[in-house]
Structures are given as C-alpha cells and as structure tokens.
N, C-alpha and C positions, 0 to 999 in steps of 0.2 A: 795415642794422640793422632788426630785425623787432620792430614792439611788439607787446607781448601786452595782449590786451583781458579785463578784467576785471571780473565786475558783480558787485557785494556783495550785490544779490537779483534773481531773476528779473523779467525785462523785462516788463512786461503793458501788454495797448491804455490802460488806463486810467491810467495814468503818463503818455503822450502830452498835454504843453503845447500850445494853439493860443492864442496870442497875440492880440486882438484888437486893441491897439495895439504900437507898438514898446516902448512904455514901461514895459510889464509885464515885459520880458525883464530879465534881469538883465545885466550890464557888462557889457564886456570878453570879447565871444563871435567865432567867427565866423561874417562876414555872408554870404549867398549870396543876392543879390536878385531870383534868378528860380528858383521848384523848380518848373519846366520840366524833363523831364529830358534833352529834347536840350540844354540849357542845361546840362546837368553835375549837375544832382542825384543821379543814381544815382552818379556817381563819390563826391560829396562825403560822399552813406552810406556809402563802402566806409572812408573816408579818418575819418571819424566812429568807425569801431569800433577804426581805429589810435590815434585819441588819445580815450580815454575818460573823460579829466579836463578835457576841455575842451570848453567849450559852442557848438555851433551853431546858428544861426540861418537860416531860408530864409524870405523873402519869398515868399506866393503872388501877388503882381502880375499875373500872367495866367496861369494855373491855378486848378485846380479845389482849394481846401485839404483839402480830403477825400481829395482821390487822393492827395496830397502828404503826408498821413497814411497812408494806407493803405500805401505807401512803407514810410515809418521804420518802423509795424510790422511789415510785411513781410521790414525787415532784420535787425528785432529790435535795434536801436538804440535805448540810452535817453539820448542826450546833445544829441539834436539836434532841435529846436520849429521848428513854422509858426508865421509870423505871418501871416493876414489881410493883404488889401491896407491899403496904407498909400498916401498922398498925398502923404504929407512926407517926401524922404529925408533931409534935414536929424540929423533925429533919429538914426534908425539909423546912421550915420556915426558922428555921435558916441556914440554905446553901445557899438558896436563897436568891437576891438582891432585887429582884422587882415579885407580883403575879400576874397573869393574869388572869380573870373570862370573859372571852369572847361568855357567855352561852345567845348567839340571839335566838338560836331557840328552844331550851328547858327553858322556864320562868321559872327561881328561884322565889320559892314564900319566900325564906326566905336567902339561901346563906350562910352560917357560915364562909363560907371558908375567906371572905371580914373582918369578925369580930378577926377568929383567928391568920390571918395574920398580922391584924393590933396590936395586943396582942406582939407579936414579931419587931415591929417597923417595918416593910416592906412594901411597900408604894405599893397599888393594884390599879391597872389598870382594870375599870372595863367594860361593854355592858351598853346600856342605856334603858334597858328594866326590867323587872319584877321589883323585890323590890330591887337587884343590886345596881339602881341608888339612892335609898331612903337611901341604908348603909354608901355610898360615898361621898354624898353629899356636907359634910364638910369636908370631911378628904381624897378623893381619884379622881380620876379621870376619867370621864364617859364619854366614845366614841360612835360615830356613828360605825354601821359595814363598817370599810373602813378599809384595809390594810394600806396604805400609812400615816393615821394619828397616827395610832397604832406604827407603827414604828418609825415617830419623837417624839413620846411620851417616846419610850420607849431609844432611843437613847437618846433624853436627859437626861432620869433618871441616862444613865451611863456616858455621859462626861462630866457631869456639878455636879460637886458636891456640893456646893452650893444648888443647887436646888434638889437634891436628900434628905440634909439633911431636908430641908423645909418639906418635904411629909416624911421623918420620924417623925416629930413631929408632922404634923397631924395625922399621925397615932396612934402615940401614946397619946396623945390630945382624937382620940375617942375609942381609946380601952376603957377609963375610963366611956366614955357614956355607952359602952354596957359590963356592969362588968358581971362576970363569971353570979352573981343570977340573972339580967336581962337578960341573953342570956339563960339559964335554964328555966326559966317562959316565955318566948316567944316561944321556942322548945317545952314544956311540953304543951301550946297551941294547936300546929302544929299534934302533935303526940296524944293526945286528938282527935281531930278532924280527924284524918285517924282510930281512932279505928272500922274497921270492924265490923259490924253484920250481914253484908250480900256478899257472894259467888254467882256472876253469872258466866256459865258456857257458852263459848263457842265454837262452828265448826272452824277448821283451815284453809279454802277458807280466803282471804285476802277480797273477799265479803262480806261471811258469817261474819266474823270481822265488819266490816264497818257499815255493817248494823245493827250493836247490837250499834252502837255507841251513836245516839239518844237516845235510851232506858236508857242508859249507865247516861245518863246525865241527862235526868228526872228521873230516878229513883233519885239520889244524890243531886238532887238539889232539889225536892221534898220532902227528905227523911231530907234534912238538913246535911246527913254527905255522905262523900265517900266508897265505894264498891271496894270488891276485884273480881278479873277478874281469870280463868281458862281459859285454850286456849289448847284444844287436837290440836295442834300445828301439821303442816308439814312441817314447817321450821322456822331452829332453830334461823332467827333474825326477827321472826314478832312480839315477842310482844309488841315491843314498839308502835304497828300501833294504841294499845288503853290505853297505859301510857297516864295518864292527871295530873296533880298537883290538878285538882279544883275538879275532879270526881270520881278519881283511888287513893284507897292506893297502891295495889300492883298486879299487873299481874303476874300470875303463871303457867309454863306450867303442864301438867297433870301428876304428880308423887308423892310420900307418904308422900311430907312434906306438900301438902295443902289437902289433904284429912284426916292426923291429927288434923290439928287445927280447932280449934269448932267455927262452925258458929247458930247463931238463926238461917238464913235460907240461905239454897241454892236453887237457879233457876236455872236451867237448858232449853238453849233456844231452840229450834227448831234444830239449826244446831248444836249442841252438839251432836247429833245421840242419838240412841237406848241403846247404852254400859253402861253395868249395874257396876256401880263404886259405891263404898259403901264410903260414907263421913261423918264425924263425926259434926251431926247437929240437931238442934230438931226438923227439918223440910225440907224434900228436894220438891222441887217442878217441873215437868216436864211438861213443855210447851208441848211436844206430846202427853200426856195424854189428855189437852183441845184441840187440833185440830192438825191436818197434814198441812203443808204448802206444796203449789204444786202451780210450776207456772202455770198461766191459769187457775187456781181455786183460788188462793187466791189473796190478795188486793199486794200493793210491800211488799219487806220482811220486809223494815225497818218499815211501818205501820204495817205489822202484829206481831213483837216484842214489839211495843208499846201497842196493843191490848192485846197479850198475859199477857203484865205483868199487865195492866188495869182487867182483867179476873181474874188473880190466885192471884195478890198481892194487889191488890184496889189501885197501884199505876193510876191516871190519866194521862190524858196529853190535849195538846188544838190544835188546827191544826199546830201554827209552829215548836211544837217539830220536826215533823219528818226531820226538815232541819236541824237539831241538829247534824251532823258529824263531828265529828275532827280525823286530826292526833298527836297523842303524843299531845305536848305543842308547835309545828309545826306552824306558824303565815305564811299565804302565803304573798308573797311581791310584788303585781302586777301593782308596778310603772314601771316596764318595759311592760308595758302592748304590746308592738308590738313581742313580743315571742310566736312564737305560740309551741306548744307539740306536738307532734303524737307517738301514740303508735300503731302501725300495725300489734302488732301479740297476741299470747293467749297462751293455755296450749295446750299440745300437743296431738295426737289423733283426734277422731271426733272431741275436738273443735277449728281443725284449720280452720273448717268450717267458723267460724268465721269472717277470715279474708277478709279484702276488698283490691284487686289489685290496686285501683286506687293512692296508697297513694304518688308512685315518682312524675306523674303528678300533682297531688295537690300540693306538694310542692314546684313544679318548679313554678306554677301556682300562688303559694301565697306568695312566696321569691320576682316577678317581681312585686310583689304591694308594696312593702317596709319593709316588716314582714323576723322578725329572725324567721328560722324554724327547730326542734330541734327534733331528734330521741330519744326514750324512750326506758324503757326494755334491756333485754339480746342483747348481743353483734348482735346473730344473726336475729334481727327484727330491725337491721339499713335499714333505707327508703333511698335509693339514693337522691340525690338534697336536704339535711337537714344535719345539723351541728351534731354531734358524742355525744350526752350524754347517750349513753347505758352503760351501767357496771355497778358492785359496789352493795352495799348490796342492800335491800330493804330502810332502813332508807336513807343510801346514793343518792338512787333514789329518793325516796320523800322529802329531802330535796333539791334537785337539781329542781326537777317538782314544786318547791313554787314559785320558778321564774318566773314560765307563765304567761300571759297574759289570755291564751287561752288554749281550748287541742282537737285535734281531737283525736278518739279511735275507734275501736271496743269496742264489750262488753269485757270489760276484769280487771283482778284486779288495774292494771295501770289505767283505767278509775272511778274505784271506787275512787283511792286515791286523782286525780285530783278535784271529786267530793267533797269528804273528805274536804282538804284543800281548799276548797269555787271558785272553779277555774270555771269557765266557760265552759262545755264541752259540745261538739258537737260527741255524739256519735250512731255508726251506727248498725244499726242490719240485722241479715242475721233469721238463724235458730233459733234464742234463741228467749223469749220473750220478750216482749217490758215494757209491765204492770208492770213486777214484780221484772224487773232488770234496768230498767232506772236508770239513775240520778235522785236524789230526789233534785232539786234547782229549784228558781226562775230565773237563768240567762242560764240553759243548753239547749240542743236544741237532739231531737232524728233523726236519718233518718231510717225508714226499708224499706227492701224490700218486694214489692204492688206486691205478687202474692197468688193463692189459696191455695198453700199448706204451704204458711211461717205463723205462725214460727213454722218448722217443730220441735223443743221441744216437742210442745203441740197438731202438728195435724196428726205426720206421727213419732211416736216414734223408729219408724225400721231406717227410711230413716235419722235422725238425729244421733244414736248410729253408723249406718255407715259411718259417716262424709260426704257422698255422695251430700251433699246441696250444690249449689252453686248461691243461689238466690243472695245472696251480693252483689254477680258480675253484678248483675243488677241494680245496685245504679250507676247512673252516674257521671262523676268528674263533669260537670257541676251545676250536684246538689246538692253536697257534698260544691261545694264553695260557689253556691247562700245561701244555709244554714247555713254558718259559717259567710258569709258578713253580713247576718240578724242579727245573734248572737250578731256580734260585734256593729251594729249598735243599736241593743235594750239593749246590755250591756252597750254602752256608754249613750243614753239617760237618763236609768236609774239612773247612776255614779250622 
C-alpha cells in the first residue's frame, strides 16, 4: 500500500521548527533520538513524506542541528522538527507516541534507547540488525530498511488504537525483563570493555586513516579489548571514517582533552608526522623512530602498519589481517550489485595529475550494458553520462557508496573508502604508486600506466611535484572496460 504525500502549501526553509527544548514540541510525535544519519535519519525523511499527517521528531544529541536541518529542507519535508540537544530524556518519552531506532548502518551493540522507551510504555519501532532486534523481539517491532513498511507500521500505531494499546503492554511487559540492575550490569559490561589502555595516533589523509584500519583491529582483537584513536584531523567530519563499536572506544581529534588522559601506551603511526606533542602516558611509541615509510621503498602502508606495530608492540598478525578495513559500523549492501561508482577526481594541485579523461566514455559505455552508473565526490568531479551522487559530507558519501556493486577510481581517498567497505574496485594509476597505494582486496583490480617514467612519485620527483604527468591519459577506455568486465566476472564466480 503506497501513501500519497500531500502538502496544502509549498514547503519553505522558514517553516522548519528547531526546538530548543523538548517541550516546545507538541504530543504524540515520533521520536528519533539521534539525526545522525548513519543512525537512520535519511530513512526516517523518506518514511516522513509517507505519513504527512504525522509529526516527527529528531533529537540532534551528537550532530550538527544545522545539517539536520539542511536535511529536512533538502527533502522538502514539512512534518518533521530538530530539537537541540537535550539532557533529559525523560521528557521526550513521554511527549512521544511511538520511538524509532532505524540505526542500519551504525550496529547498536547494545541500544538503551529500545529499553528506556519501553520503561515509559511506548511502543518502538525498531532496524533488524545489531542487538536492536534481540531487544524487540517480544515486545517491539523489527523492519527491513524499507521506507514503505515503516510507514504502514507507523500509520497504524496511530489510527488504530486498539492495536497501539497492544504494543504498549508489550512494552511494558518488557521493560520488567530489563529492570533498571539488569540494564546497569549489562552497560557496566559494555563500558568495562571500552576501558582504554592504549592511544593510537593517526595522519589526517582519509588514506592515511584507512590504512591504520587493519592494524586498528588486530591490535583489539588481539589485545582482547578496544583502542582509542587520535586523528591530527583535516577535516572536521572524518572521524567517524574509524569509529567501530568492536574495535574503537573513542576517536579523538588532536586537542588537550586527549592528551590529558592517561594512557599505558600510545603509538604513534607513520602518518601522524614528526610533531612533537607531549601526552600523558608511561610509554609513547613512534613508528618513525623504527623505519620511514616511502612509496617505492616500502611494502603497502596498510602492511607496513601491521609490521610497525609487530616490531615496537609484539602485536602479531597472519596474512589476512591486512584485508581487515572498515568503515565506522558501515555494512556495504551489494544486492544491487549492477551499480557501478566512479570517482574521477582527487585533491587539488599536482594531484590532479591523477585523474583519467576517459571517465564520460566509460560510462556511456557501461550504462549501454545494463549497469546503473553513479558519480562520486564533490559536486565538481560529476562524470557526464552517470547518475548525480556527489555532495554531502564524507559520512554521507560513504554511506551512499555502500550501495555499489562496483567502483571505478583513480588513486584517491573515495577509492580507499570503496576499498574500506569491501566493494570491489577497479582502480587506475597514472604518477602515484601502484605497490603502496593499491586496494588491499581479493576482489579489486589495478590498471597503470606501461611507460618508463611512471610512476613518476618515485622515478622523476620534479616532474610529479609539477603535476606536469600525464601518463593516465594513456590508459585506454578499451582497457579500462576489458578490466572492470574481468572484475566483474571473477567477482561473480567467486560470489
């Protein structure tokens, strides 16, 4: 059943509610208490325009309320208000009719919000993933991610009273399973288990990130507990690129509240640079101190962080660590596997060197085979003949890029993340290396370019710092497809 969405007058920014308490909202809405949107917000806009007689609510709790605005304009939804953080959720519980935890792409390992809603009799709507569906089971309701069903779920919680009262007694039925000292003693588990002993320090490249990621997770899983993360950060939404609920307590960027707290040891990796930062620890350890990493001398970087920390920490590892990449708690979903991705461009300067011209004809070329084909990156690295998914944060892009099937790239951090997220990439090289910056998968595919001076990174350091390469352009589109048709075909065999 499809609802039609209807608005009595045009939707305008300045109709958008920001709430600065809960109390300003009106009844009987519903609550979404994080507009995070790996947390489900974008879903909960889509699910917003199916029921347009009923009001929503998003707590900005750890978001930016601005962007959580810019959102609902951006959907052109007028039924759904930010509130500002709030301290009390007491309140919001009760103003609220019905809760919503629609958290797909960031796994709840535990969820409170499902426990304390139901404590309040309020019957929660929840995702079918992490422990979410394990809280619900008897008492709530657990969807596929699908807008359309969310919406007759949530429509009937409000026209059908009868059945609304039903799912308040189960709620309240299992608030008593998880009484205040069981949800205490399960938390005090959780928060046990993130207590830090150990600070790794990272470089701000979205590379440099990615490729600590393996490390990241043999160290912790090795170690038996989770690691806090530093990030001398150059932009201020990447750290969630190595938030993990299994591996990470807490990403930090580089400022005086994580250089106060005492760690047994900090590492410091390779790309954290030289900067001499004084942190309060019994022990700091400097990856450059045991060896320089330099492409063209060294093995890739995500092997040589593995190594590093095998050297200075006697952490080990076995060969498939280094295919160990994640992003956040990011699950790619590559049932639409006829998606393909391109990302055509790079950071600016000598490495736009990077970039390969052939990328509109490829896509015209691989749209006439049956393939969705989809622009990545900043607005201005749209590929002609490919569908519009540039914009929007970094989280927002890689939660959009879990969609692929596939990914063509340049070397570039869009291509790391593809990697990251387990995606299948087909990526090209002009002047950069090939050794030490590939895709680290079993299902990715390289192409460079076969001449004597590439990759001028490592053979011709003048002629690279002048961006003046232009070997790329000698990768043909013929070749670019025979190698993606390969991919695809060894990725399916594999499947």
């Amino acid at each position: 059943m499809a609802f039609a969405v209807r608005w009595s007058t045009p939707f305008r920014s300045t109709d958008m509610a920001v709430f600065s308490t809960i109390s300003e909202a009106p009844e009987d809405f519903v609550l979404i208490a994080n507009s995070r949107v790996e947390k489900g917000f974008g879903l909960i806009l889509e699910i917003a325009k199916r029921c347009p007689e009923i009001t929503f609510v998003a707590l900005a709790n750890q978001a930016d309320p601005q962007r959580a605005v810019e959102l609902v304009v951006e959907a052109g939804v007028g039924n759904v208000h930010v509130c500002k953080r709030i301290d009390h959720m007491p309140d919001a519980y009760r103003r609220a009719k019905v809760i919503a935890v629609p958290s797909y792409r960031f796994v709840e390992t535990f969820s409170r919000i499902c426990i304390e809603a139901h404590r309040f009799g309020k019957p929660v709507i929840g995702c079918d993933v992490g422990n979410v569906p394990n809280l619900l089971r008897q008492s709530g309701v657990i969807l596929e991610e699908d807008a359309d069903a969310w919406a007759r779920e949530i429509n009937k919680l409000f026209r059908n009273a009868a059945y609304y009262e039903e799912r308040v007694a189960l709620a309240n039925e299992n608030s008593k399973r998880y009484s205040q000292r069981n949800q205490f003693a399960e938390l005090g588990r959780i928060v046990d288990f993130g207590q830090s002993s150990m600070l790794i320090g990272v470089g701000s490249g979205i590379g440099n990130m990615l490729h600590v990621g393996p490390m990241i997770r043999n160290i912790a899983t090795r170690m038996g507990q989770r690691v806090d993360i530093v990030v001398a950060e150059d932009h201020a939404r990447s750290l969630f690129l190595l938030a993990n609920s299994s591996y990470v307590n807490s990403v930090f960027a580089l400022n005086a509240t994580v250089t106060q707290k005492h760690y047994h040891t900090v590492f410091l990796t390779q790309s954290f640079g030289p900067v001499d930062v004084q942190f309060t620890a019994d022990r700091v350890i400097r990856s450059r101190d045991w060896n320089m990493f330099a492409p063209g001398k060294s093995s890739h970087e995500t092997i040589f962080n593995l190594e590093a920390a095998k050297a200075l920490l006697g952490v080990d590892f076995d060969d498939d660590a280094k295919y160990g990449h994640y992003i956040s708690d990011i699950v790619a979903d590559r049932r639409q596997n006829n998606f393909v991705g391109i990302h055509g461009g790079s950071k600016g300067g000598f490495w736009t060197a990077k970039q390969w011209p052939g990328y509109p004809e490829l896509a015209l070329k691989i749209a006439q085979e049956g393939y969705r084909v989809g622009s990545f990156g900043i607005a201005e690295e749209y590929v002609p003949n490919t569908e519009d998914c540039t914009g929007g944060s970094i989280e927002e892009m890689a939660l959009r890029m879990a969609g692929c099937g596939y990914f063509i790239s340049n070397d570039s951090g869009l291509m790391n993340i593809a990697n990251a997220l387990g995606i299948p990439v087909l990526t090209l090289f002009g002047p950069t290396e090939v050794a030490t910056r590939r895709p680290l998968s079993r299902s990715s595919m390289v192409l460079s370019a076969q001449t004597d001076c590439a990759p001028c990174e490592v053979k011709d350091r003048k002629a690279f710092l002048e961006g003046t390469c232009t070997c790329i352009g000698r990768i043909s589109v013929q070749d670019v497809h025979s190698a993606f048709k390969m991919m695809v075909a060894e990725t399916q065999a594999a499947a």
